[in-house]
Structure formats: structure tokens, C-alpha cells
N, C-alpha and C positions, 0 to 999 in steps of 0.2 A: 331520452327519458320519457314512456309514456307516463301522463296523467288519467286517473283512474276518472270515470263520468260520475257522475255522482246517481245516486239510488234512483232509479224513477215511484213514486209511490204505485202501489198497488191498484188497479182499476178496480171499481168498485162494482159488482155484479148483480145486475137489478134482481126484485124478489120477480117480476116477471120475466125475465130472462131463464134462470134458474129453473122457474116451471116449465119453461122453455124445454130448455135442459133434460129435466127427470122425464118431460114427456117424450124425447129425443129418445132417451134411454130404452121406456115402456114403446115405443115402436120400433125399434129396433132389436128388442126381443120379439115384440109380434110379429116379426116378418121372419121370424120362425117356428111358427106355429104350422104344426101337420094340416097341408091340404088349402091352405091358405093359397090363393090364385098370385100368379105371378108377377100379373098387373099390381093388386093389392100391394105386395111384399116392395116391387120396384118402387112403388109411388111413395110407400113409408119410408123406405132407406132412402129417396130423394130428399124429401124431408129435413129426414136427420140429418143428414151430409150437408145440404142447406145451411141447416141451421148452425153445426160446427163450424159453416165456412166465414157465416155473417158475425159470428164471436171472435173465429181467431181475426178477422179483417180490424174488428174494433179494438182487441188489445192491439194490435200493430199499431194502432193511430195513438191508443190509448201511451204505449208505452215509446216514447222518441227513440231513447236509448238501444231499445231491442226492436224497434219496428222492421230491420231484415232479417231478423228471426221468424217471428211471427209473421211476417210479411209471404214469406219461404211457404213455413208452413201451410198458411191458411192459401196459397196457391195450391200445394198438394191436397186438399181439403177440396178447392176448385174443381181441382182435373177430377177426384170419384164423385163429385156432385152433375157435373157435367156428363162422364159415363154413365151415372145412373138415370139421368134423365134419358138421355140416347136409348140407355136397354128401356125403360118405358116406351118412349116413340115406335122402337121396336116392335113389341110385345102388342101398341095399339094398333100400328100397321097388320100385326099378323091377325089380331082379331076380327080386324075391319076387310079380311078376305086379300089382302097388299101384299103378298107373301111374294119375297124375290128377292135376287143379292142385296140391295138397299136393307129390305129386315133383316139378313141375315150377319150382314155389318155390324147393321146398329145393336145386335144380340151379342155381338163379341166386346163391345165397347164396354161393359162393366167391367169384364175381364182386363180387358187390355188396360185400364184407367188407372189399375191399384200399379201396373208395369212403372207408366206414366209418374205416376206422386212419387213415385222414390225417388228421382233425381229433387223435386222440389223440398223434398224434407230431409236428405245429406245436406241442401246449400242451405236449410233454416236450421241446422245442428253448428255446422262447419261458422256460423256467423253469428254462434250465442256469445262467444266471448268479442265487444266491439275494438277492442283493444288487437294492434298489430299479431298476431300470433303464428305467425306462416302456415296456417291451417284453412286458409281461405283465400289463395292464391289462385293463378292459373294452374299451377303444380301440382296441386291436391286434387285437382277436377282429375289431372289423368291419372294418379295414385288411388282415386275412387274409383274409377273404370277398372282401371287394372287387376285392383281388389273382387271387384265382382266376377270379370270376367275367370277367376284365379273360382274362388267358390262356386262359379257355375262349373266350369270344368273340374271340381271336387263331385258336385251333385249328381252330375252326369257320369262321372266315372265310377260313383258308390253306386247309382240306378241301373245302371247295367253290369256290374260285378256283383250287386246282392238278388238281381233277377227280382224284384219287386214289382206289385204291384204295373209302375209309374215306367217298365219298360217295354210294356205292351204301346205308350203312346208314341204317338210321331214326330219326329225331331224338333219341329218346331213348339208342338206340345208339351214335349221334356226342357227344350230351351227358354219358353217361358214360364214355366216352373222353377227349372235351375235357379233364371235371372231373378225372379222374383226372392226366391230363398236368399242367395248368395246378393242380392240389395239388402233385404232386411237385416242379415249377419253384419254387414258393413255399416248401417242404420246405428246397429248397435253398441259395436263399437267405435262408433264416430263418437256417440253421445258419453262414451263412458269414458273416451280419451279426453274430448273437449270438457268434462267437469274437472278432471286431473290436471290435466297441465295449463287449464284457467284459474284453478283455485277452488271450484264452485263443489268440493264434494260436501259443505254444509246445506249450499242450494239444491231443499227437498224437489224444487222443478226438473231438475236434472234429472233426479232415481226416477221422478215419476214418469218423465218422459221415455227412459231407460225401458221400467216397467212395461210400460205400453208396448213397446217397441217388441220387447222381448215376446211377449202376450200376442200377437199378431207372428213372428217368426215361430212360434210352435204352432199357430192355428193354420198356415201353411205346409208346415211340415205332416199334421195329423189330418186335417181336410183336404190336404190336395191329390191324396189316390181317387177323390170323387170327380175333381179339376182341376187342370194345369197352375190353374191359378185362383180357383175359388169358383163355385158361384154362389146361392142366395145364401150362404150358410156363412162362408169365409165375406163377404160383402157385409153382410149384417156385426163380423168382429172387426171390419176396418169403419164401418158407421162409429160404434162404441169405441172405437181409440179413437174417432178421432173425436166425438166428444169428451173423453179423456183428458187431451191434449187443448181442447177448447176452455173446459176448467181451470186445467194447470198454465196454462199461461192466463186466466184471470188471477190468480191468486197473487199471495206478497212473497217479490223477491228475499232471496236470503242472502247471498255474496256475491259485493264488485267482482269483475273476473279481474283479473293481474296477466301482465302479457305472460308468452310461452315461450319458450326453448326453439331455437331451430332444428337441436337434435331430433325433437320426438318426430318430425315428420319425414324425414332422414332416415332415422329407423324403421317407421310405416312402410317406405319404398323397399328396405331394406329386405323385412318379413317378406312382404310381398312375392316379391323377386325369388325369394328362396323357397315358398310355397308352391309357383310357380315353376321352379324346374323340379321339384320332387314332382308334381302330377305330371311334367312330361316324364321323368323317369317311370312311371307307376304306367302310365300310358304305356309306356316302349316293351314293358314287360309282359303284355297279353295283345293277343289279336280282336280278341272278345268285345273288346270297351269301344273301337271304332277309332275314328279319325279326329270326332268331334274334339275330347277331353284333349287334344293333342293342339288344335287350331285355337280352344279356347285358352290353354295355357301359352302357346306360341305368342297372342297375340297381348295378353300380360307379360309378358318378357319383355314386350315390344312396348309396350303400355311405360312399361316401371324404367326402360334402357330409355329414354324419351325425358323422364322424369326424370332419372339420376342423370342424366346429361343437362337439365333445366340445372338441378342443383350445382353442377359441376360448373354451369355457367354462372349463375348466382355466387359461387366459393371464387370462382376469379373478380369477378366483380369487390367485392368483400373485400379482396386483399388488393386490387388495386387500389378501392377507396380507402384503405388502412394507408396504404402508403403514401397519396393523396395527401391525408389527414397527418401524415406523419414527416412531411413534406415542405420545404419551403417554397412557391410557386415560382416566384423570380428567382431564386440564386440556387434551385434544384438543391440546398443540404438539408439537412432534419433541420426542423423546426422546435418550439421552447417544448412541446408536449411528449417528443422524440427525445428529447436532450434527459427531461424530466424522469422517462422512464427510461433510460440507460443509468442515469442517477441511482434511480431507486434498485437496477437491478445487480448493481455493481458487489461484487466482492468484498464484505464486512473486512476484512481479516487484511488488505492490502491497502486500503486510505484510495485517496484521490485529489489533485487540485484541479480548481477549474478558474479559467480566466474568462473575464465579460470584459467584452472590447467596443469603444465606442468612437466613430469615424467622427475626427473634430469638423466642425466647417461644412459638416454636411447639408443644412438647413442651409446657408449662403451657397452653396453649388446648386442646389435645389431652384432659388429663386433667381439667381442667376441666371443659370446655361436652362433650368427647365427640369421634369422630373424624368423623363426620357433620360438627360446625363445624368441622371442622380443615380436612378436604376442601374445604368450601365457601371458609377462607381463603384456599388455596391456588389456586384459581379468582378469586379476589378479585384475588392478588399477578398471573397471568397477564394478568389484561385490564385492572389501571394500568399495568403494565408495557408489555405491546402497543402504549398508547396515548402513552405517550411514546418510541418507538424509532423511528428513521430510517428510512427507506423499506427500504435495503439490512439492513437489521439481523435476524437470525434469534434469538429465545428458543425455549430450549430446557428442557425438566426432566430433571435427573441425577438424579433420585432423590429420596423424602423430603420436604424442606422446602428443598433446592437447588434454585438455577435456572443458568443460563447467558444471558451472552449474544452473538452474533459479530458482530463489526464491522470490515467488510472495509474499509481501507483507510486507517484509524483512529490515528493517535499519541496519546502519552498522555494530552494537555492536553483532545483531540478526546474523548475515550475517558471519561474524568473528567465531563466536563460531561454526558454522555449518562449515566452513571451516575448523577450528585445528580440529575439530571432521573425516571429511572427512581423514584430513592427516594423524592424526593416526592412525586412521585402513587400510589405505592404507601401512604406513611405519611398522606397525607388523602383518598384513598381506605378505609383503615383508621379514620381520624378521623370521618367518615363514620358507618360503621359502628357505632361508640360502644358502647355496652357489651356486644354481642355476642362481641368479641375481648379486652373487659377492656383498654382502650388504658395505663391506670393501669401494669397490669404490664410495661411495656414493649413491647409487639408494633411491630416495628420490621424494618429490610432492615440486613443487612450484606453492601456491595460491597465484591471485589477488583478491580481491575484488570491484567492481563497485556498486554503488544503484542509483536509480532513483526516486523521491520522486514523489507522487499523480501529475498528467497533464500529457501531450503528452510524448510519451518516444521515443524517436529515437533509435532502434536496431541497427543501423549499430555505433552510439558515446558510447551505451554502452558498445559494445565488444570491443573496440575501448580503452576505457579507462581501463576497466579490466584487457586487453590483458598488456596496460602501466605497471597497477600495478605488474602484474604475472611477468612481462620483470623486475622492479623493484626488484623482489625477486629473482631473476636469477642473476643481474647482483652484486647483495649486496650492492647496493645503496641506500635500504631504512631502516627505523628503525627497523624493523620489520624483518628485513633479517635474523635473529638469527634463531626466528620463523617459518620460510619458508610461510607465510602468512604478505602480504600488502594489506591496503586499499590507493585507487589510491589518488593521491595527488598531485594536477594541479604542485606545483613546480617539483617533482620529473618524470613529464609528460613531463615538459618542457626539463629536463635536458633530458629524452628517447627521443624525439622530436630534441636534439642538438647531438646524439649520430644516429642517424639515418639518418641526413643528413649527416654526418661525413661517415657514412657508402656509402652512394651516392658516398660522393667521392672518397673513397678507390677503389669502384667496378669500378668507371670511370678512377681508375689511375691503379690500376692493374688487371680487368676485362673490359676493353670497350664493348664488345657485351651483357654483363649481366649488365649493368647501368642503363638498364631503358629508352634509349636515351637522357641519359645529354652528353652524349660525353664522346671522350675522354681527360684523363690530361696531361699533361706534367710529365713521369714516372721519368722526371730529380728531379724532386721534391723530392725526397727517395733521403737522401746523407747517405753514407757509412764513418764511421767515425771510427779513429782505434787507441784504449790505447794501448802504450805499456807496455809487460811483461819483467819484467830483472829481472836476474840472481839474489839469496842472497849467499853471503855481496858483491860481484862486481859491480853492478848494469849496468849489458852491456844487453843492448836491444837486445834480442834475439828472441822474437815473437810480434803480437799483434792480439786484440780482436778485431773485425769487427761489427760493432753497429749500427743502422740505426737510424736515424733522418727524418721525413717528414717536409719540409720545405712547411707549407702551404700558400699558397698566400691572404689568408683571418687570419689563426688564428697564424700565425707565425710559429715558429720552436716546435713541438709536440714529445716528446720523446716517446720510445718504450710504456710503461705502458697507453698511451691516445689512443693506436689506434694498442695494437697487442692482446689485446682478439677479439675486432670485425676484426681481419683479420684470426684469428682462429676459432672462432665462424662461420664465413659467408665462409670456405673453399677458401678464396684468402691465404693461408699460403705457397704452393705450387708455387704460382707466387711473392709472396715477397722473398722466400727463393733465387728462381731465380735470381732475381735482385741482394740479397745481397752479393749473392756466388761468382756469375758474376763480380762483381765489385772488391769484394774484391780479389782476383786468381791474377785479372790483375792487383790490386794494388800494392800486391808483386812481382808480376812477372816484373812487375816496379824497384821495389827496388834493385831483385838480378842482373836486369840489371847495375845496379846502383852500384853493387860491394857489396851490404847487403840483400845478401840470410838471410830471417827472414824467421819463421813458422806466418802462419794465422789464427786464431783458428775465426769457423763462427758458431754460434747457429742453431741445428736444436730443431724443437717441434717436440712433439708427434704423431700429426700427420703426417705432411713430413716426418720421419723416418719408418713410417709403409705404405708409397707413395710408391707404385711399378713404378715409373717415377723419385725416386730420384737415386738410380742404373745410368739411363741415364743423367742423369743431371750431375751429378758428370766424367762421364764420356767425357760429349760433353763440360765443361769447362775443363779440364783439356787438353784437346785433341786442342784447340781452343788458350789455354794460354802459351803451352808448359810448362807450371810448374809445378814442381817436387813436384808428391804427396805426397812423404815423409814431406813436407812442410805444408803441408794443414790438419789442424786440425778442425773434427766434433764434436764440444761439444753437448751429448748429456745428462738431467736432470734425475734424477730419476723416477721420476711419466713417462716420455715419455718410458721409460725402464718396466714402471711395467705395463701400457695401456695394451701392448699384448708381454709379453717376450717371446713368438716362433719368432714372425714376427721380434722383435727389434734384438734379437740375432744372427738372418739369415741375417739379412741386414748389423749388426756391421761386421761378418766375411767377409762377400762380402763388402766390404771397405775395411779394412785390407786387405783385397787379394788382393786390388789395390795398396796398399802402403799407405793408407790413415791412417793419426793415428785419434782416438779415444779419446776424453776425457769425462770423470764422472764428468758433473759440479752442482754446489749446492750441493757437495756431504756433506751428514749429516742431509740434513733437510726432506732426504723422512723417507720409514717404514722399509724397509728390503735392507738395502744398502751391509753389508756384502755376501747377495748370488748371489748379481752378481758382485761381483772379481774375485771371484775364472772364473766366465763360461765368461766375457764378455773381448774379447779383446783390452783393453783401454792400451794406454801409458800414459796416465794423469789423475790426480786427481784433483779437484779442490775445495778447499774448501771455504764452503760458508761465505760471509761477516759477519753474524748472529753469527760466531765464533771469525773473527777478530776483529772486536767492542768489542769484553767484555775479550780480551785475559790478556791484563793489568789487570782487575778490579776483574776476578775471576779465583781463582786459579785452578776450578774442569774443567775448560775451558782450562787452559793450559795443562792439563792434557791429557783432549780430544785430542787436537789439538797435542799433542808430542806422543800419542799413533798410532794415523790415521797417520803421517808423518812416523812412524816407520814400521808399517804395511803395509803401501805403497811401503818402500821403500825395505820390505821385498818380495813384490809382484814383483819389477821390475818396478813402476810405480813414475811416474814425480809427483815431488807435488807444485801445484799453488796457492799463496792464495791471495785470492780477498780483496777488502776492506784497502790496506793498504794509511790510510791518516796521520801519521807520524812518524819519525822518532823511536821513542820510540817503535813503535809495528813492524818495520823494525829491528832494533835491537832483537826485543826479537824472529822473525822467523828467525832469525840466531842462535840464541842460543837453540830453537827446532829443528832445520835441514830441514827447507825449502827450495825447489830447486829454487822457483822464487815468485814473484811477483807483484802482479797488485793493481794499485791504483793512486789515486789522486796525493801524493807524488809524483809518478812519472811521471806523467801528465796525463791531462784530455784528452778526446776522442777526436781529430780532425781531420779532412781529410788530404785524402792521399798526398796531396801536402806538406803540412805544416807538414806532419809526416814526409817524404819523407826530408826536411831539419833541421827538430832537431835530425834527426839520427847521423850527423857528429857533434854535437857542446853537451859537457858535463856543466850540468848544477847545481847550489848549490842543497846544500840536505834541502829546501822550498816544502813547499807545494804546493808553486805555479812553482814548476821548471816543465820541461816539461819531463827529460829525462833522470834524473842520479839519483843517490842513496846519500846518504850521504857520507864523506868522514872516519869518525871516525868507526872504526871494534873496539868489543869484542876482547881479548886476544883471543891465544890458540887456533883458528881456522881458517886452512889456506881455499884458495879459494876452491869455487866448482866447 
């Protein structure tokens, strides 16, 4: 997309410049006055030409925008100021008795000067518009040649078929005449193309330049049976245009130019070309005309075949970089801009579905194996894919770990089976592969499905919806989630649509500059809320759990499970962890003020734990709270543990080597939890609620539960267990040897305030107490 430059003001044209000027003018008619000495006439057209030259130089500087215009120009301006000096030097030599080829040179320099400027004032026409326009290429220099050489061999061929005057002179006599004509012809229509197809036919500079231009190709055409190419007469109408041309570019612009077409100069070679073999033809039909009109048309043939071959090379270029562009650079299919206009060009009258497909686990392959196997996955996912799609069917990459796919003509039921067909050979194609992609973790396809039935199809609502569905199968929120294939479903659209503003605000409460600009929120929103852990059979508050709550100002109070996949999801885990840590450090650090040194135990994920920024975090609260790391407990999950165990086991010792203890929570419900006891430095275990719920009801459960307590405690490790809501399953983690526990029994999670005052006050052994344990102990087992 060009940007148009903006207007330059107008140079302002002094009153003595101006007099300048009209004096310019009034000599340049004197230097044709009868009988007037030739010294006289050269020295006042010096002058003039002078003086045009030192005008157009200063609008160049004057005007940024057009300075190679005017720049062009006031060059051709140069070269007949220079020849006119020369034929003076001349003229003084021959007075001064010097007469010899040196004078007789410098006598043809006026002449030859006006040859000269025409190449300088096509390249100040060709570069009025600053804007790309294919008019001021290498390619136009030889479509300008070619042009001329095409009109000289017209001149030449009219000059000796009308027996004029102009055929009495010598070939090189007639050749500089031709070229001069057939320059200025070309002048002309340079100036009248480049106002057209920049826009500029309200910019009076244009016509007047046009004028000019024209005003000097007839003064050529009626004064040159005197000479080839002028002398004191035709010198005296190139003095006046070119102060012409020195006013009109003083004066005020009228229109930005707008870029051009590639046709029109396409077309220019075109004319050309076809100009050129009529004058060989017209040549071939008399002996009369000579050889000349023959070599000068031959060598425009050759001119324009040169040119349309530049084009020809420029038309593949084009369409390579179309394809390029239209391209996926890694997996060689079209890409979202490709996919989008096959969308748009599709058959109203036939519908279409299209599936967007997202490689699960691809982000964990990525950091894992490196982007190298990620790349090669995704090469992997294009060619199962390829090989189960319908003949009509086009895959596409949007981006990332996305794909697309279009299926013209496709209903749902049709649509669906081409998708399970896609994921399967995508998922044993991947089985295949085997532990390259780690299959264990997941690496799998999630399809959406969209359709569009017979009428107008909007491209941008299809992907749109698909994208829904696919998000649908991601998030395990549709029926079909089992399957890893959904078709989109306005309610379940609605509910992605309520999960995405939801998202807006996460990014505006704990990313403000990535929001979007909604602003930022109130981060007081996030409250820190904290269960305590006590002792078994004592029941003395000895730590507690650090839990976050968003207190939303529209949806209420929203627990972890509403709003911490999309803060892991969307990379805010890092800046919640922050706030949670934060909070919680200086809650306790509160407490042991308070005379109850408690431990804090704060949840890291997977991905914060594999954060080379948590190291410092841990560091710049502890430093900031003055509290005693031994205090501060990092529960970290299994799955966060098995993501990347080099990165998670580097990071567990560098904690430990700060004094920070370690806990294993959820433990039991990952795959390989026994091999990292032995390697990971944990002081706690924690066992999952999933075992305290059914400890009563199944006996292979207590069994579990009294062996992990045994083991642990063979290990040297604290055992916690979650879930306890009453008495009866309090009692009976005493009678397996558990160190402590957590639960509702012993109160719900509330802020630090109100933690902060049930510390001092023992409560019945209720499900609704806040703080104690029950009073009644088993025999036979004293305290721990």
C-alpha cells in the first residue's frame, strides 16, 4: 500500500528573482533581433539559460518531495547553458584570429546541447509522480530509447519520401534532427501519460509543462530546414521554455500524484513495438528511403524485445512472489491468505465445511525435543493429513500449530467423517513416530467442524465458528470431546464467547499492556485465601494452603477451576504466581509477627516451575518479607514434575539450596510417581483427596494410603492429606500414621485476617469449626 507524501508548499519567488526572470525573457527575444552579432545573441542566451538553470536548482532544494524532478530538469537546463557558453568560447576564439577544429567543435556545442537535455528532462517528467509507478524503472529508459529511435526512423522516412527541404542534408544532419523531433514527440507524451496515470490532470504544472514542451517540438519541426537542430533562432525558443519551465515549477502544486498501473507501461512497449515494424514494413516497400529508417526501426524492435523480455521477467517474478505469498514456507500448503480467497471464491450455490485443526501438546514437543522436532511435527501433521482428504479438499496452515481444512460442498455428517478420518492418520502416523513426539504426553489433533449451506458464505464467520468448535474440543466442553472432533454449536459458542471475555479481563488484571486496551483492573480483585493444616491426633495449626479467589465485580466470587486453565493457557501464570506468593510470604510473615510462626505451602504449575524468572521471584519476596524460607512451602504436581524433569529437578535443588521446602502434591494420581522420591528434594508429600473420599468405603484404599504414609515416612518425608471433611476419616489418618491434615473439618479457606484471629481460639470437632480437631483420640497412640 503506498502512502501518498504530503503537499510540499509552494517556493516563494523573490520580486527580484522574477525581474530576473522578465529580464531573461526581454533577452531572449533580443538575441533575435536582425543583425545583432553572434557574440552579443550567444552571451544573452548564456544568460538566460543561466539563469533558468539557478531557479530550477533552487525549486529542487526548495521542493523535498519533487527534488528529482526538478533536479532532472534544471540538469537539462545545465547541459544548454554549458553548450551556450562553449558556442560563445567559440565565437571568441574565432574573433580573436584562433580559428581551427577546437572553434569549430565548440560552434556545434549549442547545437548538439538541446540533443543532450532531452535525455535529462524524460528522467525529470518520468520521476514527477514520487510514488512507485513502473514509469521510472530501468525498463522505461529502454522503452524511451526505443520510442525515439521508432520516431526518428518515421522523420527520416517522411524526409526522404516528401523530398523536402531537410533531404538535401547529411545523414548525420538528418539523424540529428530526426532524434531531436522524435525526443521532443516522446517529451511529450511522457508528460501527458505521467499526469494520467498519477492522477495529476488538475496539476496546472503538468499542461504547462506539456505546453512548453509542445511549443519547442513545433519550433523544431518549422525552424529546422534553417538547422538540423536549431541555431540562434530555435536556441533563443529553448532559452524561453526553459524559463517557462523555471516559473512552473516555482509556482503552487495542485495534486498528490496516486501510484500507476503496471498496464500503462506494458502497453507503451506494446505501441512501440507495433510502430516499429509498420516503419520496417513502409521501409521494405521503396528503395528510395535507404537503409537508415530500416536500422533505426530494427534497432527499436530490439529496444522494446529487450523490454518486453524485462517485463516477462518481472510477470514471473510476480507470480512467483504471489505464490510465495500465498504459501506456507515450512509445510509448502497455502497459507490463511490462500485458504481465505478460495473461501471467498467458492460457489454460492454449493455450501462448504471447513475444519480448523489444532495439534494438542504441541507447545510441550516444542520445549521438550526443540523447535527443529516441532517443525518436523508439523510436516508430519500436513502429509497424514494430505493423505486422507478428498480429491476436492484444500489444507491449509493459519498459523502456529493450526491447520484448516475446505470442503466444498460438504454437510455436516459428510464433514465429520472426513475429519475422524484426518485424525486418525494424523494420531498413527504420530504412533509411528514413537518417542520422538513423547505419544505418552498426549500429542494428538483437535477438529472443529463449520458448514455453510447453498447462499452467500462469509469467510471471515466461517473460521470464525470452526475455530469455536476446534476451541470446543480443546477445552472439553463439548459432547464430542472424547472424540477430539466437534461440530460448532451456537450454545457452546456462546459459552467460548463467555470464556474469552473472561479472558479480556484476566489479561487487563494481570497483563495491562497485552489487554487489548480495555484497561487496566483492580489486581486487588485476586484475594489470597488460606486453609489451615494441623497436626494428627493434636489438631494444632501448624501451616496453611494459599488459594486464590477472583472477586469479580460483574460475576462474583470465581474459584481457581473458572479462570486458572485460561491463565495457563494464555502465559498470565507467571504474573498470578506473583501476586499469590506475594501475598501470601507477607501473610505469614504477619502471623510469626503475631507470635505464630506457621509454614505457607503456595501452588506452583508447570509451567512457572520450568520459568527461569521464578529462581528470582522467590528470591525478591523473600528478601522484601524477611521471612524465613524454611517457612515457605512450594507444592509442586506430578504432571508439572514429568513436563520436563531436567529443567523441574534443577530448579527443585536451587530452592532447596535457598531453604525452601518442596512438596509432592496430588501425589498418586500421576504415572511414575515412585522415580521421583528417590532424585527430587521434597520434605512433603501430599496426598490426593481422590484417596481421602473413599478411605472409609474401600479397604484396597487403606491399604494404599498406609503403604504411601510408610514409605514416606521411610523417605524422611512429611505426609499431608487433603480432603479431610470429617471426623471418622480424622480418626482413621491416625490410625494409618499421618503427620497432618487439611480439610473442611478443619476450616474452610479465608483470608488472612480472619485466619490471622482463629489462630488463638480452639474450636469443636464440626465440620463447620474453623480451627481444631476433634477432642476424642484412639487408644494406644501418643502425640506426634
Amino acid at each position: 500500500m503506498h502512502v501518498r507524501p504530503p503537499a510540499t508548499p509552494a517556493p516563494v519567488v523573490p520580486r527580484a528573482l522574477a525581474a530576473v526572470l522578465l529580464a531573461g525573457a526581454l533577452a531572449a527575444a533580443g538575441a533575435l533581433a536582425p543583425g545583432l552579432d553572434a557574440r552579443a545573441a550567444g552571451a544573452l542566451l548564456f544568460v538566460v539559460q543561466g539563469t533558468a538553470w539557478a531557479q530550477l536548482r533552487r525549486t529542487a532544494l526548495l521542493r523535498p518531495a519533487e527534488r528529482h524532478v526538478w533536479g532532472w530538469i534544471a540538469g537539462g537546463a545545465g547541459v544548454l547553458a554549458a553548450g551556450a557558453l562553449l558556442g560563445l568560447t567559440g565565437d571568441l576564439l574565432s574573433a580573436a584570429g584562433a580559428a581551427g577544429p577546437l572553434a569549430t567543435w565548440l560552434d556545434l556545442a549549442p547545437r548538439l546541447s538541446a540533443l543532450a537535455a532531452v535525455p535529462f528532462l524524460y528522467q525529470g517528467l518520468v520521476r514527477w509522480n514520487p510514488l512507485r509507478t513502473y514509469t521510472s524503472d530501468s525498463g522505461d529508459w529502454v522503452n524511451g530509447m526505443s520510442a525515439v529511435l521508432t520516431l526518428s526512423a518515421v522523420g527520416v522516412l517522411a524526409v526522404r519520401w516528401s523530398g523536402s527541404a531537410q533531404a538535401a542534408w547529411s545523414l548525420p544532419q538528418l539523424l540529428a534532427w530526426a532524434g531531436l523531433l522524435g525526443g521532443l514527440v516522446v517529451l511529450v507524451g511522457t508528460a501527458v501519460t505521467v499526469a494520467v496515470i498519477g492522477g495529476l490532470q488538475r496539476d496546472l504544472r503538468t499542461w504547462a509543462v506539456t505546453a512548453v514542451l509542445v511549443a519547442l517540438t513545433a519550433a523544431v519541426l518549422l525552424l529546422g530546414s534553417r538547422d538540423p537542430v536549431g541555431g540562434t533562432p530555435l536556441q533563443a525558443v529553448w532559452a524561453l521554455a526553459l524559463l517557462a519551465l523555471a516559473v512552473t515549477g516555482a509556482s503552487a502544486p495542485g495534486v498528490v500524484p496516486v501510484p500507476a498501473r503496471a498496464e500503462v507501461p506494458t502497453a507503451g512497449a506494446i505501441a512501440v513495438l507495433f510502430a516499429a515494424i509498420v516503419v520496417l514494413v513502409l521501409a521494405g516497400l521503396t528503395t528510395s528511403s535507404g537503409v537508415t529508417p530500416t536500422v533505426l526501426a530494427g534497432l527499436a524492435v530490439l529496444g522494446v524485445a529487450l523490454r518486453v523480455g524485462h517485463l516477462v521477467h518481472e510477470t514471473a517474478l510476480l507470480a512467483e512472489s504471489r505464490h510465495q505469498a500465498l504459501t506456507d514456507d515450512l509445510t509448502g500448503v497455502p497459507n490463511r491468505r490462500a485458504l481465505v480467497q478460495r473461501l471467498e471464491d467458492l460457489d454460492a450455490r454449493e455450501g462448504a465445511a471447513l475444519l480448523v485443526a489444532d495439534v494438542d501438546r504441541f507447545k510441550e514437543v516444542n520445549d521438550r525435543w526443540g523447535h527443529e522436532r516441532g517443525d518436523e511435527l508439523l510436516r508430519l501433521v500436513v502429509a497424514a493429513a494430505g493423505e486422507a482428504l478428498p480429491r476436492r479438499g484444500l489444507l491449509a496452515r493459519l498459523g502456529g500449530d493450526e491447520f484448516a481444512v475446505l470442503l466444498p460442498g460438504l454437510d455436516d455428517a459428510a464433514a465429520v467423517a472426513v475429519a475422524r478420518r484426518v485424525r486418525e492418520a494424523v494420531l498413527a502416523r504420530v504412533a509411528v513416530a514413537g518417542a520422538r513426539y513423547d505419544v505418552a504426553s498426549g500429542v494428538g489433533l483437535s477438529v472443529g467442524v463449520a458448514t455453510a449451506g447453498p447462499g452467500p458464505l462469509d469467510a471471515d464467520d466461517l473460521l470464525r465458528r470452526a475455530d469455536a468448535a476446534m476451541y470446543s474440543v480443546k477445552t472439553r466442553s463439548g459432547p464430542s470431546a472424547a472424540t477430539g472432533v466437534e461440530v460448532f454449536d451456537r450454545a457452546v459458542d456462546e459459552r467460548l464467547r463467555d470464556r474469552a471475555a473472561l479472558l479480556a479481563d484476566l489479561r487487563a488484571l494481570l497483563d495491562p499492556a497485552g489487554s487489548g486496551g480495555r484497561g487496566a483492573r483492580d489486581v486487588g480483585e485476586l484475594v489470597v485465601v488460606h486453609q489451615p493444616q494441623v497436626t494428627v491426633p493434636d489438631g494444632v495449626v501448624v501451616g496453611a494452603e494459599a488459594l486464590v479467589r477472583w472477586r469479580h465485580p460483574e460475576r462474583g466470587t470465581l474459584p481457581p477451576p473458572a479462570f486458572l486453565d485460561l491463565v495457563e493457557e494464555h502465559g498470565l501464570m507467571d504474573a498470578l504466581t506473583r501476586v499469590v506468593l506475594t501475598t501470601a510470604v507477607r501473610d505469614a510473615a504477619g502471623w510469626s509477627v503475631e507470635g505464630r510462626p506457621l509454614r505457607v505451602s503456595v501452588n506452583l504449575s508447570a509451567s512457572t516451575l520450568a520459568s527461569p524468572a521464578l529462581l528470582d521471584l522467590v528470591d525478591e519476596v523473600l528478601a522484601a518479607s524477611g521471612f524465613d524460607p524454611s517457612r515457605l512451602v512450594l507444592e509442586v504436581t506430578e504432571t508439572a514434575l514429568m513436563a520436563d524433569p531436567g529443567v523441574a529437578l534443577a530448579v527443585a535443588h536451587a530452592l532447596t539450596a535457598r531453604g525452601v521446602q518442596l512438596s509432592i502434591d496430588d501425589y498418586g494420581t500421576g504415572y511414575s510417581s515412585l522415580a521421583y522420591l528417590t532424585d527430587l528434594p521434597a520434605a512433603e508429600l501430599k496426598l490426593d483427596r481422590a484417596f481421602t473420599t473413599r478411605l472409609l468405603s474401600e479397604p484396597r484404599t487403606t491399604q494404599v494410603v498406609h503403604a504411601t504414609v510408610e514409605l514416606a515416612h521411610r523417605l524422611g518425608l512429611r505426609v499431608v492429606v487433603e480432603g479431610t471433611e470429617d471426623a471418622a476419616t480424622f480418626d482413621r489418618l491416625y490410625v494409618l500414621g499421618a503427620d497432618e491434615s487439611q480439610g473442611w473439618l478443619h476450616g474452610r479457606p479465608v483470608p488472612a485476617a480472619e485466619f490471622s484471629r482463629l489462630l488463638g481460639h480452639p474450636a469443636p470437632a464440626s465440620p463447620s469449626s474453623a480451627s481444631s480437631v476433634p477432642t476424642a483420640r484412639p487408644a494406644g497412640r501418643g502425640s506426634r
